[in-house]
Backbone as JSON, one array per atom type, in Angstrom:
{
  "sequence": "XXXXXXXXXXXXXXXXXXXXXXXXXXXXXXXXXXXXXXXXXXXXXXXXXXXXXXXXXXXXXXXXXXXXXXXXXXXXXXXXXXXXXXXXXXXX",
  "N": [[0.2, -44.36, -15.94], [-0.44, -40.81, -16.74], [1.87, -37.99, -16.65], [1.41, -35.2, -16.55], [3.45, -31.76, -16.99], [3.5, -28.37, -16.56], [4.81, -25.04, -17.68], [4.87, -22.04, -16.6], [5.56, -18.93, -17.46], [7.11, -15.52, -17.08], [7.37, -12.56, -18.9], [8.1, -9.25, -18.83], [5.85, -8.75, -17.9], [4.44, -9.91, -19.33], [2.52, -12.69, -19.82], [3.44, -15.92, -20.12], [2.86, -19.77, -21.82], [4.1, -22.36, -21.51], [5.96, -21.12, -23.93], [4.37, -20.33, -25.84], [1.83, -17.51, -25.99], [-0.15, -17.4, -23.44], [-4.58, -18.14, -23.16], [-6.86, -15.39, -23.23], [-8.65, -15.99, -21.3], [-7.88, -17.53, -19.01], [-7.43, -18.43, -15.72], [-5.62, -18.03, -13.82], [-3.84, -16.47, -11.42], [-0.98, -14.74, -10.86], [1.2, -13.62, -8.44], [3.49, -11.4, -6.9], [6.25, -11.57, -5.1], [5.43, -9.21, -2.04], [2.87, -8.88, -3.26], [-0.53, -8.37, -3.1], [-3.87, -9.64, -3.44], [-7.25, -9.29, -3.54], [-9.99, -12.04, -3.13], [-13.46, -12.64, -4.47], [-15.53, -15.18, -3.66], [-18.28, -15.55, -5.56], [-20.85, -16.89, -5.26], [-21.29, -17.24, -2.41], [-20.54, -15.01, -1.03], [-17.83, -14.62, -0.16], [-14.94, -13.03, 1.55], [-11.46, -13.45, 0.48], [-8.21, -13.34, 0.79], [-5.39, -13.34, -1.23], [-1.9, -13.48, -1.5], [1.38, -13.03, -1.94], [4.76, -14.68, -3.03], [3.08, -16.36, -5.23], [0.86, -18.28, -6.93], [-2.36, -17.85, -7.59], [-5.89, -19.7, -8.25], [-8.35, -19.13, -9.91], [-11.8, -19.97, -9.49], [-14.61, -20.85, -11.25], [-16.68, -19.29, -10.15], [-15.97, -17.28, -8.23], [-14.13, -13.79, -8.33], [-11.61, -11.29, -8.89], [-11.43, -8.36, -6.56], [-11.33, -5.33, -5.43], [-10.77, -2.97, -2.65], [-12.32, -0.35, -1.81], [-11.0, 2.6, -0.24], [-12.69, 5.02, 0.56], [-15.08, 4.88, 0.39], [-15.58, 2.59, 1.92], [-15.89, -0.47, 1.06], [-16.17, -3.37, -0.76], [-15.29, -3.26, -4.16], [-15.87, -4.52, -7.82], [-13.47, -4.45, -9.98], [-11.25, -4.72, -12.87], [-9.18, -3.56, -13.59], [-7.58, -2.99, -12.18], [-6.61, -5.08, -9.98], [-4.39, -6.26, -8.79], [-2.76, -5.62, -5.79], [0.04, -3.76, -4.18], [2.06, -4.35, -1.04], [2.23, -1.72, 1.34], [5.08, -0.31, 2.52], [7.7, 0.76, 5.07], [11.01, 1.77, 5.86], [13.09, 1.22, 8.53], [12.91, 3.63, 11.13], [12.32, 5.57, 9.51]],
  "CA": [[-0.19, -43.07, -15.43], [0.5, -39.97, -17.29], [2.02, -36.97, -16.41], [1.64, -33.86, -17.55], [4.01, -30.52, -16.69], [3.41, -27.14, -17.53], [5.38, -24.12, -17.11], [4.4, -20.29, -16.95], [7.11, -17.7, -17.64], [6.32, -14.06, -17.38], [8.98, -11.79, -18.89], [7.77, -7.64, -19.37], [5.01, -8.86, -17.65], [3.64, -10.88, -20.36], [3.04, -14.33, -19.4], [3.58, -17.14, -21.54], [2.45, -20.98, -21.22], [5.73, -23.36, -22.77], [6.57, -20.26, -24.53], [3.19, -19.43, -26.41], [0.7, -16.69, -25.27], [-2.31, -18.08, -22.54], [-5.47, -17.29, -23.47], [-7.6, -14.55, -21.96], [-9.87, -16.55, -20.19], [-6.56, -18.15, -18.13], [-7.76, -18.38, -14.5], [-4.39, -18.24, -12.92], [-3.13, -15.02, -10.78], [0.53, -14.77, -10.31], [1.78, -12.58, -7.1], [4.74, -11.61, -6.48], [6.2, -11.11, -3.38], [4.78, -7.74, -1.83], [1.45, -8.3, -4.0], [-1.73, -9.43, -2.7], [-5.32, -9.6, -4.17], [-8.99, -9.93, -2.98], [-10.9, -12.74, -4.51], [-14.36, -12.58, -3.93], [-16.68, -16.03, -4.25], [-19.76, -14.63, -5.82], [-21.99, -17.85, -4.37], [-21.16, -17.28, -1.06], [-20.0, -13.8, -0.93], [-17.02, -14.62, 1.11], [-13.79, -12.88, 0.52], [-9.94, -13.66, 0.85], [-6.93, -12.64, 1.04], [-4.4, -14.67, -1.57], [-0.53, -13.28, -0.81], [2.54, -13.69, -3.26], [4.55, -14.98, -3.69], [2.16, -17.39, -5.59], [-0.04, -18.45, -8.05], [-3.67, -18.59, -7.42], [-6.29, -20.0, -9.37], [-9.69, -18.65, -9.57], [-12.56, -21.05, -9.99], [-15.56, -20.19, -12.04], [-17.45, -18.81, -8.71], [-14.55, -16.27, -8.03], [-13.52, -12.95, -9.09], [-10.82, -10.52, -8.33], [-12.2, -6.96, -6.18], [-10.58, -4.19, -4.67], [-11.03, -2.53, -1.19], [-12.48, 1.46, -1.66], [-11.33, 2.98, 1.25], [-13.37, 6.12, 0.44], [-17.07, 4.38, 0.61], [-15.1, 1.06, 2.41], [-16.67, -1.18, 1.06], [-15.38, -3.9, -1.81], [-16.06, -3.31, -6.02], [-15.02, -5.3, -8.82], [-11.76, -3.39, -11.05], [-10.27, -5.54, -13.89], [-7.96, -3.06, -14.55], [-5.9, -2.72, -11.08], [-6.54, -6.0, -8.93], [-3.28, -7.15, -7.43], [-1.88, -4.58, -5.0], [1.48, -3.91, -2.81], [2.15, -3.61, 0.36], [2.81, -0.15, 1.96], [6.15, -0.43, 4.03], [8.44, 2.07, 5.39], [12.46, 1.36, 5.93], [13.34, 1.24, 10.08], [13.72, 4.93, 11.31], [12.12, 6.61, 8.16]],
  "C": [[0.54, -42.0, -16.25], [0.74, -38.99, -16.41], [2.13, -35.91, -16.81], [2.28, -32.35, -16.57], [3.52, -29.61, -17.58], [4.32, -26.13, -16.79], [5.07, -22.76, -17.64], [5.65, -19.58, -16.61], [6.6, -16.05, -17.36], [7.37, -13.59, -17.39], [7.84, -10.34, -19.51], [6.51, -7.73, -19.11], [3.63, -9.52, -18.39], [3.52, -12.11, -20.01], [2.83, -14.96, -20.53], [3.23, -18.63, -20.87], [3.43, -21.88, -22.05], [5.71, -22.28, -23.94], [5.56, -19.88, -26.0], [2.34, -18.54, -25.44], [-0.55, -17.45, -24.29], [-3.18, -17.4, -23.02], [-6.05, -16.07, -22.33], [-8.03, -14.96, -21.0], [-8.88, -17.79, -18.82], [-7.09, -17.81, -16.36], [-6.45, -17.83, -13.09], [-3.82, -16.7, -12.43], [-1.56, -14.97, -10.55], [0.89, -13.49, -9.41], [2.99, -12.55, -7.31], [4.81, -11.28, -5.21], [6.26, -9.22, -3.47], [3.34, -7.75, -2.37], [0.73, -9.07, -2.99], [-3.19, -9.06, -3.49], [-6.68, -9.82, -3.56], [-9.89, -10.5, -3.9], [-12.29, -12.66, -3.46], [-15.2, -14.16, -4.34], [-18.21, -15.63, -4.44], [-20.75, -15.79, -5.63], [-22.27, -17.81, -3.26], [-20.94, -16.1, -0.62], [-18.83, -13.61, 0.07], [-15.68, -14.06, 0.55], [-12.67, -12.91, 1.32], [-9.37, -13.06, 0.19], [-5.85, -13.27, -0.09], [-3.4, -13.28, -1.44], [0.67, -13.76, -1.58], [3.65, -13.6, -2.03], [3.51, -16.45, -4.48], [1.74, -17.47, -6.26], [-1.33, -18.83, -7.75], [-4.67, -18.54, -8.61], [-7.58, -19.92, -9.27], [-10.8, -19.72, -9.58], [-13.79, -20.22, -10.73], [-16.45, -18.85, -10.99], [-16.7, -17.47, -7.89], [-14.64, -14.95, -8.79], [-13.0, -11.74, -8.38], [-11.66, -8.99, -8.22], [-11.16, -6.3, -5.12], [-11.86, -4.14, -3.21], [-11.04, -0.98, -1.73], [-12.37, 1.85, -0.81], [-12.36, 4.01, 1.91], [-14.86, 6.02, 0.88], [-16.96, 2.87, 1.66], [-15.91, 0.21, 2.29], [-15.87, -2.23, -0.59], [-15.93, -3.44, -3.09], [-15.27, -3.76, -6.65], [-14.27, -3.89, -9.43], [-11.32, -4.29, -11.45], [-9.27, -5.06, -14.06], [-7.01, -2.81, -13.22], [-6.31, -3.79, -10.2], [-5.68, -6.19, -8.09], [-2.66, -5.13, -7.06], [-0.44, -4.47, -4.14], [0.87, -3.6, -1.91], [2.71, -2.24, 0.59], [4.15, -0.29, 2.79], [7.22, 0.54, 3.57], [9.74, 1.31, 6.01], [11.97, 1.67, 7.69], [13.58, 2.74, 10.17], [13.25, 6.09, 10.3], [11.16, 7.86, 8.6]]
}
């Protein structure tokens, strides 16, 4: 039986795969804690929630969409997917 490891690094927000570049087409989301994301399955039109910290992994059928609160309603955005949370200190 083999085994195969891999390890993802992300330093300056660059990620790396054993210390070369991933390609574009890299499926993999990394959260941190505070982020979260909305994936949408475009077969089914069903959408979740994924929650860092974590790593999720899209499947072909997938793709990351925001929440407009303005028209409320979801639309794809490549360029700002993962979001924070809003939170306020005790007393603020």
């Amino acid at each position: 039986m083999d085994v195969v490891k891999s390890v993802v690094i992300v330093i300056d927000g660059e990620t790396k795969k054993e210390g070369k570049k991933m390609e574009k087409d890299s499926r993999d989301i990394i959260l941190a804690p505070n982020e979260y994301a909305y994936i949408r399955d475009t077969t089914k039109g069903t959408v979740r929630t994924g929650v860092g910290p974590q790593t999720v992994t899209l499947s072909q059928q997938e793709e990351l969409i925001l929440f407009d609160k303005a028209s409320k309603t979801f639309r794809k955005d490549d360029a700002q997917t993962k979001q924070r949370f809003t939170t306020a200190p005790e007393g603020w």
